[in-house]
C-alpha positions as CSV (number, residue, x, y, z in Angstrom):
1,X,12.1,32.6,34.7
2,X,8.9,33.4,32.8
3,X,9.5,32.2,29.2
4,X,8.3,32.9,26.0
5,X,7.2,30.1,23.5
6,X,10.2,28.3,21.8
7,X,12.9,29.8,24.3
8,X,13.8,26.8,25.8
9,X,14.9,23.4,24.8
10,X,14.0,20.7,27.4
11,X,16.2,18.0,26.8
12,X,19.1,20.9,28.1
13,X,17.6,20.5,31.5
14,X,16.0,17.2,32.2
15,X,18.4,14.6,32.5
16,X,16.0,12.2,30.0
17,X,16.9,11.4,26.6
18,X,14.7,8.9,24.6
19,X,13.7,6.4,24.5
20,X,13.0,8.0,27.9
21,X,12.2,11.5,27.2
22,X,8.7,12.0,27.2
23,X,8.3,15.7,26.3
24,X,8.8,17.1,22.9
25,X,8.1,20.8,23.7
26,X,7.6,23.5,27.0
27,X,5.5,26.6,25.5
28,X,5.3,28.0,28.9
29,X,6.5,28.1,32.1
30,X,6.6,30.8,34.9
31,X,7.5,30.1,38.8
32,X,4.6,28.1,39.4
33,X,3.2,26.6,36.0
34,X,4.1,24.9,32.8
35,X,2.9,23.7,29.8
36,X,4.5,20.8,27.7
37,X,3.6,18.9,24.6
38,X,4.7,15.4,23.5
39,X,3.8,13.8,20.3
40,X,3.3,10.2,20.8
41,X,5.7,7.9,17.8
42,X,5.5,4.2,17.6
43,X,9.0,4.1,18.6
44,X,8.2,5.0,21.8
45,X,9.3,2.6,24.8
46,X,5.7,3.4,26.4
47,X,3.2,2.4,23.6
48,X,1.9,-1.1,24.0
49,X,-0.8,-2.4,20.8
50,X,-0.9,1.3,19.7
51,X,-1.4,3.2,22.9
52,X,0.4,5.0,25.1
53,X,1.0,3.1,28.4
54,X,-0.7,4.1,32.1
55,X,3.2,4.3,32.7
56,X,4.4,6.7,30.0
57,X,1.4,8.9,31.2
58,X,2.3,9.1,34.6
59,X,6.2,9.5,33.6
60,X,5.3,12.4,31.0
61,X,3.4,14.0,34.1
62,X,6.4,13.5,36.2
63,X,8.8,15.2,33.8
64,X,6.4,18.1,32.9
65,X,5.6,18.7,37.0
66,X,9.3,18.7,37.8
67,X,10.4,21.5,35.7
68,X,8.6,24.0,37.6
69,X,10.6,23.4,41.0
70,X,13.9,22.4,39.1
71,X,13.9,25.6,36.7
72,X,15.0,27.5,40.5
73,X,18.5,26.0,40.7
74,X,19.5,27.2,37.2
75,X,20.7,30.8,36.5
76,X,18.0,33.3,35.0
77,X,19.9,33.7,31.4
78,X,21.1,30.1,31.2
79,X,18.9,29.1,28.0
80,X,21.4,25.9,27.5
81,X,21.1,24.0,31.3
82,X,24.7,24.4,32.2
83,X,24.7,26.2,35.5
84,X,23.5,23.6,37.3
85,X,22.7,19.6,37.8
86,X,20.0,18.4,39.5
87,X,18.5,15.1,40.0
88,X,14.4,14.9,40.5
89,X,12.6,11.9,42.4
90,X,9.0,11.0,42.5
91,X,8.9,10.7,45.9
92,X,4.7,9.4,46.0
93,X,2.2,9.2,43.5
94,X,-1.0,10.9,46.0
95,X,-3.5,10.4,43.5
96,X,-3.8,9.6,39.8
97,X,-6.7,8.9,38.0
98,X,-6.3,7.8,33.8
99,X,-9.1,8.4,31.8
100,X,-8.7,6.8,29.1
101,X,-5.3,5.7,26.8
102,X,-4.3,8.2,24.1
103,X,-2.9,6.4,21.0
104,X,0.1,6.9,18.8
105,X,0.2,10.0,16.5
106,X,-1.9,11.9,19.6
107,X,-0.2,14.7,20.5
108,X,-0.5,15.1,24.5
109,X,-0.9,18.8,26.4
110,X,0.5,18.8,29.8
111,X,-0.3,21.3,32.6
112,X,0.9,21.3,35.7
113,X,0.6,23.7,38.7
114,X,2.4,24.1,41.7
115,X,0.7,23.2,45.1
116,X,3.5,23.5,47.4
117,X,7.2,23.9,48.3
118,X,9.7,23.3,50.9
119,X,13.5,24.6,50.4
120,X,16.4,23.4,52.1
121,X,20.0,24.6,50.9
122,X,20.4,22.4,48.0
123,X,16.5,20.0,48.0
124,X,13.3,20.7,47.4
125,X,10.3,18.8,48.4
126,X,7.3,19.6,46.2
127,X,3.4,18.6,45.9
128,X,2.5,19.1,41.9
129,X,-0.6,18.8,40.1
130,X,-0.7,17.5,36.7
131,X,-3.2,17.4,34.0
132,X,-3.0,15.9,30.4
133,X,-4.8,16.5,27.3
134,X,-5.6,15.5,24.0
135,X,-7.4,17.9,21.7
136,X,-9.9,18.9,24.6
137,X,-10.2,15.5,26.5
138,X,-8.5,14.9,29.8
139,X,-6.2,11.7,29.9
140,X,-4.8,12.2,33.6
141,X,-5.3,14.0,36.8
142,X,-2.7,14.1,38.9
143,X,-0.9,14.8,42.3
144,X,2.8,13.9,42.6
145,X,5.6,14.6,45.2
146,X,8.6,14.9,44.4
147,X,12.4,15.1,45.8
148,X,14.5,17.4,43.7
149,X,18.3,18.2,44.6
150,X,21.6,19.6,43.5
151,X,24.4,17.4,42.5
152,X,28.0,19.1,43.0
């Protein structure tokens, strides 16, 4: 489910929605990768004396990383997150290391990369790797694992 820049709207397929939903937009993804960006407002539940929280980092990663496993239960064309309902788990934080705080009005550039993947009928258990950005300076490294399964 390669897609194109602008093609798809988040929000359709995380469950999130602010003050909780930590990523504004998803340039890119493919079956292993994704990109996401999220501009950081003052009315954001995670910015404490200007900054964005250790906490709101780590959940931004979280919601970027689980994309690229949870994009697999969908239908190819569904553009509008309808053919399917999942629910996504952190299941262990392996290692995360915070640089430094960005502050509000940064904008931040999330990558993450697929590491590995374990399928069985409706859950997946994944290993994600997670890096953020602003401008060119890294604000977190990251692996996560994660529990991700169907809802009927």
């Amino acid at each position: 489910m390669e897609q194109q820049q602008g093609k798809i709207d988040i929000k359709k397929f995380l469950p999130h929605r602010p003050p909780i939903l930590l990523v504004s937009n998803m340039p890119y993804i493919d079956k292993d990768s994704v990109v996401t960006e999220f501009n950081i407002s003052e009315e954001c539940l995670f910015v404490k004396n200007g900054c964005f929280s250790e906490t709101g980092i780590i959940e931004n990663a979280a919601q970027t990383s689980s994309a690229i496993v949870g994009q697999s239960y969908y239908d190819t064309d569904d553009y509008e997150g309808v053919s399917n309902n999942l629910i996504g788990y952190i299941s262990a934080i392996k290692k995360a290391t915070i640089h430094q705080l960005p502050k509000v009005g940064d904008k931040l550039v999330s990558k993450a990369k697929l590491v590995s993947r374990y399928d069985s009928d409706d859950l997946s258990i994944c290993t994600i790797n997670c890096s953020s950005f602003r401008n060119d300076d890294l604000i977190v490294d990251c692996t996560l694992n994660f529990l991700i399964h169907e809802v009927k």
